[in-house]
TORPA-4810 file (N, C-alpha, C, O; in nm, 3 decimals):
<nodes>
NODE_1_1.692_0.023_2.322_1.752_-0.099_2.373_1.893_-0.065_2.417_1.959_0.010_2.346_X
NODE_2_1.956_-0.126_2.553_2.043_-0.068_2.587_2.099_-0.249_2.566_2.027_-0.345_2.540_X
NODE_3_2.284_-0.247_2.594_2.340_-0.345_2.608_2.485_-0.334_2.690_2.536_-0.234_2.639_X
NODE_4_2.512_-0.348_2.719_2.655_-0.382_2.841_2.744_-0.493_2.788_2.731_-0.602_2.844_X
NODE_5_2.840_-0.482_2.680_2.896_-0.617_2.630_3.025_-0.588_2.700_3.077_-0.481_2.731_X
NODE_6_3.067_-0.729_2.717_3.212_-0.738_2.808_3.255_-0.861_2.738_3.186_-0.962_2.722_X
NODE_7_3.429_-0.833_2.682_3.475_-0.894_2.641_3.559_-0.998_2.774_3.629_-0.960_2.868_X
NODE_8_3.518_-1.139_2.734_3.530_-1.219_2.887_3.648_-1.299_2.792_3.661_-1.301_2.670_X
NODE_9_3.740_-1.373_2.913_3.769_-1.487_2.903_3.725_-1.600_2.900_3.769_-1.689_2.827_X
NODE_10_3.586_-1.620_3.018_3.514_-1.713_3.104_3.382_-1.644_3.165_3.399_-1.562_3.255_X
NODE_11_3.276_-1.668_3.130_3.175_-1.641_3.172_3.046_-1.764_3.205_3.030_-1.857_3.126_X
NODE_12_2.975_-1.751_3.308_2.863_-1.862_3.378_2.735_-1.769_3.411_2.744_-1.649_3.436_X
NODE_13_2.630_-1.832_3.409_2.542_-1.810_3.459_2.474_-1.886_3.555_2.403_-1.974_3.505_X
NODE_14_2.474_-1.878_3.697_2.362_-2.009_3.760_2.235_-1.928_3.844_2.222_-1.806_3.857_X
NODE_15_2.156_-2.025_3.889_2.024_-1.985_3.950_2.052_-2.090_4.050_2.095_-2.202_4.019_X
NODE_16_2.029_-2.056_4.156_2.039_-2.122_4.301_2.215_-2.235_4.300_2.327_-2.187_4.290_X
NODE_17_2.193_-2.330_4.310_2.339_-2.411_4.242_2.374_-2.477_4.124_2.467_-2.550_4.089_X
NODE_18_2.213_-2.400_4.040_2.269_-2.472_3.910_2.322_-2.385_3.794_2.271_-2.273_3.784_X
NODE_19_2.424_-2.423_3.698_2.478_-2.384_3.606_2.382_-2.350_3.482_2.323_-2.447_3.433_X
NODE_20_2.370_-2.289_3.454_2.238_-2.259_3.333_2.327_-2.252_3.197_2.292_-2.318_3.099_X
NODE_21_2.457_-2.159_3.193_2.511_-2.115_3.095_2.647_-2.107_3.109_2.694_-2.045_3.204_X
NODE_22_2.718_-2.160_3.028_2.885_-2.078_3.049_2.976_-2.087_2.913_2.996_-2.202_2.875_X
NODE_23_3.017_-2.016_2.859_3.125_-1.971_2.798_3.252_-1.972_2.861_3.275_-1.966_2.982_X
NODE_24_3.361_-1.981_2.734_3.466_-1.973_2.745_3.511_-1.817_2.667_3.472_-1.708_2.707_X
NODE_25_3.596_-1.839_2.557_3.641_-1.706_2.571_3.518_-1.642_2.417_3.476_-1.687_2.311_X
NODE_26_3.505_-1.504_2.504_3.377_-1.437_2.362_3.326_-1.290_2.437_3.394_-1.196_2.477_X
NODE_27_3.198_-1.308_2.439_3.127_-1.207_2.498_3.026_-1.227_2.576_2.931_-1.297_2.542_X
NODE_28_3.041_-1.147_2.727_2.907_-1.152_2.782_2.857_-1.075_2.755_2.935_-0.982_2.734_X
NODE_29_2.721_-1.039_2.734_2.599_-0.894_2.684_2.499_-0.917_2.823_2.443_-1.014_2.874_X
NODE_30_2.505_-0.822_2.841_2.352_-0.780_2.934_2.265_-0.701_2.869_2.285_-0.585_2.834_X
NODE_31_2.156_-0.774_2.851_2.069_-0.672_2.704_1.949_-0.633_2.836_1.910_-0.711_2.923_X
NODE_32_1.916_-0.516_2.819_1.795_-0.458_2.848_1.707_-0.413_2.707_1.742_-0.323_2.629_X
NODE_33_1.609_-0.482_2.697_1.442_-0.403_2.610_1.444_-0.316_2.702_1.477_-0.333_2.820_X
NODE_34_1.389_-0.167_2.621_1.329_-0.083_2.629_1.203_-0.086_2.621_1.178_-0.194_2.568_X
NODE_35_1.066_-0.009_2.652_0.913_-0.010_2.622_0.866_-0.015_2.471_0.758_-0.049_2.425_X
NODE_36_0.979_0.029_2.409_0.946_0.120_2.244_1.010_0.030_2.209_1.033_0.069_2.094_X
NODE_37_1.075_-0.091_2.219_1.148_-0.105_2.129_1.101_-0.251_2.013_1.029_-0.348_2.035_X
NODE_38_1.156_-0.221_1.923_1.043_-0.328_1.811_1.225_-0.437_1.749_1.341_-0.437_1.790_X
NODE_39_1.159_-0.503_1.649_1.230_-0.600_1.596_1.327_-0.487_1.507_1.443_-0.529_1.508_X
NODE_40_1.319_-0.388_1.450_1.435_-0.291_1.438_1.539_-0.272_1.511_1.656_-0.289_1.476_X
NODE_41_1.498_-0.236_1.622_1.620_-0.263_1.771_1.699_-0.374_1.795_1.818_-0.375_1.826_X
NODE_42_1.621_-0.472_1.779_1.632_-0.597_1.813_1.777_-0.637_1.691_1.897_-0.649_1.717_X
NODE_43_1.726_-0.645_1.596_1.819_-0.642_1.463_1.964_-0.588_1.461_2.063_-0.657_1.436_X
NODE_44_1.964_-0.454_1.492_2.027_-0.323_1.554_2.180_-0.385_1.588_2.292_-0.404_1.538_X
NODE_45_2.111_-0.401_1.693_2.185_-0.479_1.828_2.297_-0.616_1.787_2.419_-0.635_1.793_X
NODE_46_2.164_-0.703_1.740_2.221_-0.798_1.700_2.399_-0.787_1.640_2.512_-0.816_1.679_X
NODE_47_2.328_-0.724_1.514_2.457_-0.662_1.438_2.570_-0.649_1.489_2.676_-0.711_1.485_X
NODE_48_2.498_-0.487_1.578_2.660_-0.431_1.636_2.718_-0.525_1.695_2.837_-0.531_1.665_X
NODE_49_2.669_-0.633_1.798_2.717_-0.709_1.903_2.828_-0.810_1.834_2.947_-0.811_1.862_X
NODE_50_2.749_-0.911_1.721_2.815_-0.979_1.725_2.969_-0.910_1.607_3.076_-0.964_1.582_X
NODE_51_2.933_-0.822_1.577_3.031_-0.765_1.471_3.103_-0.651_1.501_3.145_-0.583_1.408_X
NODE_52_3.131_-0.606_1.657_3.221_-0.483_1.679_3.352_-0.590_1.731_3.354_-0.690_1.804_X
NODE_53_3.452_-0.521_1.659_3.574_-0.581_1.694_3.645_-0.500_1.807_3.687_-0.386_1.823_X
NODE_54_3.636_-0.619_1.879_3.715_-0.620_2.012_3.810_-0.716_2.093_3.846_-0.736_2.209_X
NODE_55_3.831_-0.764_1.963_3.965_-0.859_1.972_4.083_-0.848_1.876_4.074_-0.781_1.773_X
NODE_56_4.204_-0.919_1.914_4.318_-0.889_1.830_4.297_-0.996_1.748_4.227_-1.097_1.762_X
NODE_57_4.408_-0.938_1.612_4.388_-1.067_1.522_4.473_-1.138_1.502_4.534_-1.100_1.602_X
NODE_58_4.564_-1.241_1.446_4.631_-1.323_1.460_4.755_-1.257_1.435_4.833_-1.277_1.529_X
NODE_59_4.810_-1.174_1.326_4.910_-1.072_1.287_4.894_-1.002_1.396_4.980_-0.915_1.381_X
NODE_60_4.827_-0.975_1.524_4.884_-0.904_1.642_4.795_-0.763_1.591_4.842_-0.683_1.672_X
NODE_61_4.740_-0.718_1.546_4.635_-0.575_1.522_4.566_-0.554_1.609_4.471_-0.632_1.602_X
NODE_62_4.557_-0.494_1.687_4.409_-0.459_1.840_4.334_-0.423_1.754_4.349_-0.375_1.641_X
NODE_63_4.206_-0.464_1.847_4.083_-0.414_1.796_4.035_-0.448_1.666_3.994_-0.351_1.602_X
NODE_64_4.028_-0.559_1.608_4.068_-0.586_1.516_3.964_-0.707_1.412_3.961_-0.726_1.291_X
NODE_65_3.887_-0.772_1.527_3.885_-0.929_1.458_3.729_-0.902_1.610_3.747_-0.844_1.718_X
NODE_66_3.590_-0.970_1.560_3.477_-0.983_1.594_3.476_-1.141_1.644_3.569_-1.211_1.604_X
NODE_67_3.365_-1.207_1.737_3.342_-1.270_1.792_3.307_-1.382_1.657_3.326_-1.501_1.684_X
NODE_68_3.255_-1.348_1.510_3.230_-1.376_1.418_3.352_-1.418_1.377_3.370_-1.539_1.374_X
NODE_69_3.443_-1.342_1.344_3.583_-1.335_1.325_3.662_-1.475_1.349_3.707_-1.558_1.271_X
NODE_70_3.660_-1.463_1.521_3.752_-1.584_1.571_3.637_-1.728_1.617_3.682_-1.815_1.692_X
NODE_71_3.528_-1.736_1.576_3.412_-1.828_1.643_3.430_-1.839_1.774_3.485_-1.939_1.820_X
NODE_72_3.381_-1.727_1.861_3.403_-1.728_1.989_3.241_-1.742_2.014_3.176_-1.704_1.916_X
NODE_73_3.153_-1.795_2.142_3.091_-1.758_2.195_3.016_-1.631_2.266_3.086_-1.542_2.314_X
NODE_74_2.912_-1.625_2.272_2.842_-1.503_2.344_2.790_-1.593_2.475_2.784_-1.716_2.483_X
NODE_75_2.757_-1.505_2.562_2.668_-1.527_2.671_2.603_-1.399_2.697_2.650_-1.294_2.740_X
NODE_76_2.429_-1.445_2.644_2.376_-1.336_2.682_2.234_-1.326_2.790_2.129_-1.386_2.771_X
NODE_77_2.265_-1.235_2.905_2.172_-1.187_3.023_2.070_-1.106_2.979_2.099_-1.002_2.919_X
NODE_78_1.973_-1.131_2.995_1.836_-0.994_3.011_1.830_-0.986_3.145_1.818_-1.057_3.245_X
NODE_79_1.850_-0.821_3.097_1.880_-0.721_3.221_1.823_-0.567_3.188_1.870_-0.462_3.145_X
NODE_80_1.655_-0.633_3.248_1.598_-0.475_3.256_1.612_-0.376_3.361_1.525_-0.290_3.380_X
NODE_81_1.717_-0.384_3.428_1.788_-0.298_3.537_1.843_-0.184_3.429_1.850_-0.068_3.471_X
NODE_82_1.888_-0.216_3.270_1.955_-0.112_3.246_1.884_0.007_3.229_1.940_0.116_3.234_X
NODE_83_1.762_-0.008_3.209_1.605_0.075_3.183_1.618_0.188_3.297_1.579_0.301_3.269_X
NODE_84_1.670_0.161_3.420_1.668_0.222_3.487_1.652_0.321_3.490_1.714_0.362_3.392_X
NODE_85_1.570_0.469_3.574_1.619_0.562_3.567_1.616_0.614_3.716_1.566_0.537_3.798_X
NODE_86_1.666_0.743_3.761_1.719_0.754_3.907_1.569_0.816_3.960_1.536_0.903_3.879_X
NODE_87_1.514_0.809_4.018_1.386_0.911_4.083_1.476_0.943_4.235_1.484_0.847_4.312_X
NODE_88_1.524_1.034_4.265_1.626_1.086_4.358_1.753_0.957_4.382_1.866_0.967_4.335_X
NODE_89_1.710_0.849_4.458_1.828_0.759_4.488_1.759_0.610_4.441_1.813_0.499_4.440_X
NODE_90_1.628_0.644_4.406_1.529_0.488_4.407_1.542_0.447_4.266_1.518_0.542_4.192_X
NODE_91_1.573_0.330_4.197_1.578_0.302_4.069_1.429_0.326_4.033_1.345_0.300_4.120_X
NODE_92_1.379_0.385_3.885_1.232_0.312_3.825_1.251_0.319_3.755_1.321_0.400_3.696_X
NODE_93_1.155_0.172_3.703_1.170_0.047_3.586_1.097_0.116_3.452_1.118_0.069_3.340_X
NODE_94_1.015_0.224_3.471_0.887_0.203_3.384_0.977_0.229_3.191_0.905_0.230_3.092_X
NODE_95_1.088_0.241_3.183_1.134_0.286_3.078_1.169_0.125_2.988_1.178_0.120_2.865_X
NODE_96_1.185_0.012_3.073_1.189_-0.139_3.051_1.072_-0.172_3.012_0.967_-0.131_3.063_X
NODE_97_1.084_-0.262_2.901_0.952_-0.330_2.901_0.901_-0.411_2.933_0.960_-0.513_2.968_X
NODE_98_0.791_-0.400_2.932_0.693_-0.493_3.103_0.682_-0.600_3.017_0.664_-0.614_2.896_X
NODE_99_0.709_-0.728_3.184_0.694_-0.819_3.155_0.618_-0.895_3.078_0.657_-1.002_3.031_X
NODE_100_0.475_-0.832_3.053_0.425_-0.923_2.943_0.470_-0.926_2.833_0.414_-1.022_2.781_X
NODE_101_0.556_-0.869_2.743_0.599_-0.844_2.609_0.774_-0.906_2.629_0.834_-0.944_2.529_X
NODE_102_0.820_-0.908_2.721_0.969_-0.847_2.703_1.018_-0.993_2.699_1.102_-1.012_2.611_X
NODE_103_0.984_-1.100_2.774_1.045_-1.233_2.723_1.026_-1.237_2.575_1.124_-1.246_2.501_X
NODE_104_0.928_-1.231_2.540_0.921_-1.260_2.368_0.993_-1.167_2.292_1.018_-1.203_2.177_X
NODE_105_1.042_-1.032_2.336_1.106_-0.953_2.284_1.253_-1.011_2.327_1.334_-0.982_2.239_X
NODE_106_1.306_-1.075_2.422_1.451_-1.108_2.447_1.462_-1.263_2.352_1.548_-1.277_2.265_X
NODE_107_1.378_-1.352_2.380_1.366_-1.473_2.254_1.395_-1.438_2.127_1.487_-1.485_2.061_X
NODE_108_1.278_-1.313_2.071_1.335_-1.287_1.909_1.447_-1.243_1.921_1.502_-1.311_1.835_X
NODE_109_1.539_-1.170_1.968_1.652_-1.136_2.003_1.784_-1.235_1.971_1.875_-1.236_1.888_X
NODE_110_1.743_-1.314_2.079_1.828_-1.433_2.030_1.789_-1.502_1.947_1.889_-1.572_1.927_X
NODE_111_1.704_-1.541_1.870_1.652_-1.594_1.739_1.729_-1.536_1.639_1.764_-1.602_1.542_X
NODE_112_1.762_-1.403_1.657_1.824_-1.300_1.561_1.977_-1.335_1.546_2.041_-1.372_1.447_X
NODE_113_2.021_-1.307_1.693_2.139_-1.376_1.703_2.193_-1.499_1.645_2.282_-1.506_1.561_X
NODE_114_2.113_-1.619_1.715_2.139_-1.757_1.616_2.111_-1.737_1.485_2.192_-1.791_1.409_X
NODE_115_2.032_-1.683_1.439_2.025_-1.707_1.277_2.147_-1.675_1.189_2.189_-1.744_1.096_X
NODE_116_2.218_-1.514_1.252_2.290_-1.442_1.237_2.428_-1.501_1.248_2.527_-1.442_1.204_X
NODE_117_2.432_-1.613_1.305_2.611_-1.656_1.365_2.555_-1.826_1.413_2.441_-1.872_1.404_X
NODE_118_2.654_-1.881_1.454_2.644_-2.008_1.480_2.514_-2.013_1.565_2.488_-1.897_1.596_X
NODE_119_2.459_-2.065_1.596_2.374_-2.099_1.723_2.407_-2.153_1.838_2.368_-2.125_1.952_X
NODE_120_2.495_-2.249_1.794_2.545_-2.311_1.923_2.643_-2.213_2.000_2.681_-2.231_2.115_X
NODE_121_2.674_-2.116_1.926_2.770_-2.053_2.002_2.721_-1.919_2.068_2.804_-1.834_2.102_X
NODE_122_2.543_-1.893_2.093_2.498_-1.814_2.165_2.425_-1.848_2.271_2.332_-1.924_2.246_X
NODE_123_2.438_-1.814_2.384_2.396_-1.895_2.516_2.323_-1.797_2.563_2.334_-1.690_2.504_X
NODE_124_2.211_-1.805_2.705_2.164_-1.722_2.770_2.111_-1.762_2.883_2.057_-1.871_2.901_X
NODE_125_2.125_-1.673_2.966_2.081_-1.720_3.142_1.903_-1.769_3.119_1.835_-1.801_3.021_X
NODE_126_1.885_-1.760_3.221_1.758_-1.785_3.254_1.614_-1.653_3.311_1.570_-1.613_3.418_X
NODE_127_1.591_-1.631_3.180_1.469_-1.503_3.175_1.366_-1.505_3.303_1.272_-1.578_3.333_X
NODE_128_1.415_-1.417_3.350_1.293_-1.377_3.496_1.331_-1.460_3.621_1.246_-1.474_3.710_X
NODE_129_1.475_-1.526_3.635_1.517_-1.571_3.743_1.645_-1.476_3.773_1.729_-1.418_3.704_X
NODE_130_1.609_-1.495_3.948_1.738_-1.442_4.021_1.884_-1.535_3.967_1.929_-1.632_4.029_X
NODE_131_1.931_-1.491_3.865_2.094_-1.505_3.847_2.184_-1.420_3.935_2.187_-1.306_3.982_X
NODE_132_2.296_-1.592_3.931_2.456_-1.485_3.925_2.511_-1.483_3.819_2.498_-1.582_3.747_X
NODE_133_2.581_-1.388_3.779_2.663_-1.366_3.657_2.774_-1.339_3.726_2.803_-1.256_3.812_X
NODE_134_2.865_-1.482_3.634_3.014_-1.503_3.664_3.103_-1.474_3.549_3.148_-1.559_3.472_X
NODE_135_3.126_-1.336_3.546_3.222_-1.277_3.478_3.417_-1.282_3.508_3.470_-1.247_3.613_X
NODE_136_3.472_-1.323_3.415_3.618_-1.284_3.415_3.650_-1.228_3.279_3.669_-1.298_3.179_X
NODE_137_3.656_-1.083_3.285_3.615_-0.985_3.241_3.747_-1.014_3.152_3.812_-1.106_3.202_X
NODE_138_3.807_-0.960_3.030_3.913_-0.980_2.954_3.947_-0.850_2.941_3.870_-0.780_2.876_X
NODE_139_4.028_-0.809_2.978_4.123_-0.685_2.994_4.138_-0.542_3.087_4.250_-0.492_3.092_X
NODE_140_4.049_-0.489_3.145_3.911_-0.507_3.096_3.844_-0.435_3.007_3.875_-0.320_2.976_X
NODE_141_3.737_-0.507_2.954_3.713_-0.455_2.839_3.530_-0.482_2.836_3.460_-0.583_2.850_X
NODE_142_3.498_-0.309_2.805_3.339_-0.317_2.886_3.273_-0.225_2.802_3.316_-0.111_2.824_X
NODE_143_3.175_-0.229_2.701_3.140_-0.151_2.584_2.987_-0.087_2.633_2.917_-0.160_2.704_X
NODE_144_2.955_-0.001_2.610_2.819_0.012_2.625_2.775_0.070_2.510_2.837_0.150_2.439_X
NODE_145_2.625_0.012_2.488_2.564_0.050_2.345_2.418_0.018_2.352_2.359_-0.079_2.400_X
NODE_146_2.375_0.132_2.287_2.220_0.162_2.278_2.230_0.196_2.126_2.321_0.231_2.050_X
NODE_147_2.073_0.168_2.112_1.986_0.145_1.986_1.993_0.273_1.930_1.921_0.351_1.992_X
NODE_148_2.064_0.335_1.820_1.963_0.437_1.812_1.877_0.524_1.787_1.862_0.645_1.801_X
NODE_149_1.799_0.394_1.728_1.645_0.432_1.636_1.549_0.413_1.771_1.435_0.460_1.768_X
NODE_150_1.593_0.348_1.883_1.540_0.365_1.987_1.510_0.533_2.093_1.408_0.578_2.146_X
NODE_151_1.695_0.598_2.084_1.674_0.692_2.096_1.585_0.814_2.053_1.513_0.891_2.117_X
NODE_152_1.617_0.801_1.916_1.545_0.913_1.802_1.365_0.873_1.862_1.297_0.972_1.887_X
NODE_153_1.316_0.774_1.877_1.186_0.722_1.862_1.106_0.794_2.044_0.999_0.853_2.062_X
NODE_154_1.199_0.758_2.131_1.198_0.802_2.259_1.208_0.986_2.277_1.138_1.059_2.346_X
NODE_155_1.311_1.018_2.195_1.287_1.158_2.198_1.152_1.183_2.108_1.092_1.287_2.138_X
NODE_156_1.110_1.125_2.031_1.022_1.246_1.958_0.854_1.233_2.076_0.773_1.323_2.096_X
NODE_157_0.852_1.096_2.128_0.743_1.048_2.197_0.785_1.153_2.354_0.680_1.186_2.409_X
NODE_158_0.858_1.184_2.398_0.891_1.280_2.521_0.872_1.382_2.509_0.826_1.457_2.595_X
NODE_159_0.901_1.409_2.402_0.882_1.589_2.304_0.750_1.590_2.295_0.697_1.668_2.374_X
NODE_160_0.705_1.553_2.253_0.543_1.500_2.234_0.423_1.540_2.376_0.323_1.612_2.378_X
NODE_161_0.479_1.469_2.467_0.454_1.474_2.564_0.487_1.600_2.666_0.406_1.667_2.729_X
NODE_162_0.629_1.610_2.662_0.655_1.776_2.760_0.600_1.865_2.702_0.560_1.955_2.776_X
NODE_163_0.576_1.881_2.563_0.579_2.002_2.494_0.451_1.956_2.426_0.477_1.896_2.321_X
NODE_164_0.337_1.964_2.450_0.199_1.940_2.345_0.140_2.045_2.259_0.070_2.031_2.159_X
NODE_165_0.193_2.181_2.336_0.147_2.293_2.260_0.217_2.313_2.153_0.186_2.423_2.108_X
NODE_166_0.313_2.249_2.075_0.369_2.183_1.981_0.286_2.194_1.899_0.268_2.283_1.816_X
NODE_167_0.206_2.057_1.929_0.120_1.999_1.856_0.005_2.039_1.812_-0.068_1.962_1.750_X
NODE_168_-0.031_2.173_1.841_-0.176_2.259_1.832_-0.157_2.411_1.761_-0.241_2.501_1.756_X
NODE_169_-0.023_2.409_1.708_0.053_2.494_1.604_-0.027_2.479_1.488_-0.049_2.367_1.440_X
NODE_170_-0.082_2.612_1.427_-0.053_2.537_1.289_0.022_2.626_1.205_0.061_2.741_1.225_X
NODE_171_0.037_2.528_1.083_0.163_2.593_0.982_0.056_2.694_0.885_-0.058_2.647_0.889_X
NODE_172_0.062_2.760_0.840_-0.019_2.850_0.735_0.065_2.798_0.645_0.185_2.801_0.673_X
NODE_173_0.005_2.717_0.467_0.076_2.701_0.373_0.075_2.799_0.270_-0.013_2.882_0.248_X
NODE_174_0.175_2.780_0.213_0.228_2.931_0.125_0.158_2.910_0.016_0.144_2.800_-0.040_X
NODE_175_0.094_3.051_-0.030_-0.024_3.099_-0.097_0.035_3.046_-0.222_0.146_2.994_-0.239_X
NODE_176_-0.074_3.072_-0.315_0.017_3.027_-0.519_0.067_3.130_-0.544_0.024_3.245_-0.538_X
NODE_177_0.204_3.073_-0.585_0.314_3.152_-0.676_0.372_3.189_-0.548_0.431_3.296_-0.563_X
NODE_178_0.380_3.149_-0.436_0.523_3.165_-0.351_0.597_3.041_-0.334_0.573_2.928_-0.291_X
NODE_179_0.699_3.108_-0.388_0.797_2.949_-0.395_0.928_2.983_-0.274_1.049_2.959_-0.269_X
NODE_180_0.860_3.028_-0.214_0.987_3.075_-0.068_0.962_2.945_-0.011_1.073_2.930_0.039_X
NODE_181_0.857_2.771_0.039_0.875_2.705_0.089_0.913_2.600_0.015_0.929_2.492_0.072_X
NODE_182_0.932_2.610_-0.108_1.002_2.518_-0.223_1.175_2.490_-0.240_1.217_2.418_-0.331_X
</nodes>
């Protein structure tokens, strides 16, 4: 699971001329699901997001004080663009997870979120519509963060795959009374 959090002043979301979402001062997130990714990720995320400090605190400390911290708002986008990967200059998606799964995977998400922190104070565009996202970015200040039990899970399934003759190894186990694999 990848995420794009930006610490905003003012953030909106609309679809054609209507307003779907907007915040004042907090965080916008652009969350992309991954194919692999389960309610572990999901959790993950949650966490880091609403609890990395990226605000000052009242004694003047940077970096200092979480969206939790000061009861600021989130606004959060699903954005399986971040899935991306380059095939020469052409984006492909297949690393995102497909639409049949991935709304219900961005819902528990925010389910996670609200449970986790106010509710009212987590917002989100509109899943599977052409948005604009109206960012006024706060400082600027632009985090990027991935899962990464997602990573670890993606490498071993790639490894798996490039490398199968791996998998057709075998180990010879050590005879009785050798304690060299102990």
């Amino acid at each position: 699971m990848k995420a794009i959090i930006q610490r905003v002043t003012q953030a909106s979301v609309t679809v054609g001329e209507e307003t779907i979402s907007s915040i004042g001062q907090g965080l916008c997130v652009l969350v992309g699901i991954g194919r692999y990714d389960s309610t572990k990720e999901l959790e993950y995320m949650a966490r880091k997001i609403l609890n990395i400090r990226l605000f000052d605190g009242e004694d003047g400390k940077r970096w200092n004080k979480s969206v939790i911290d000061k009861q600021l708002e989130v606004l959060c986008v699903s954005q399986f663009t971040l899935s991306a990967v380059l095939k020469g200059n052409k984006p492909d998606f297949h690393e995102a997870m497909g639409p049949d799964t991935s709304e219900k995977a961005y819902q528990e998400f925010l389910q996670i979120m609200r449970k986790s922190y106010n509710p009212d104070k987590i917002k989100d565009g509109k899943f599977g519509a052409y948005m604009q996202v109206h960012i006024q970015n706060d400082g600027p200040v632009t985090i990027p963060l991935e899962s990464p039990d997602n990573l670890v899970e993606q490498k071993k399934k790639k490894t798996a795959f490039v490398a199968p003759s791996v998998q057709s190894l075998s180990i010879a186990a050590p005879e009785q009374g050798d304690n060299s694999g102990s």
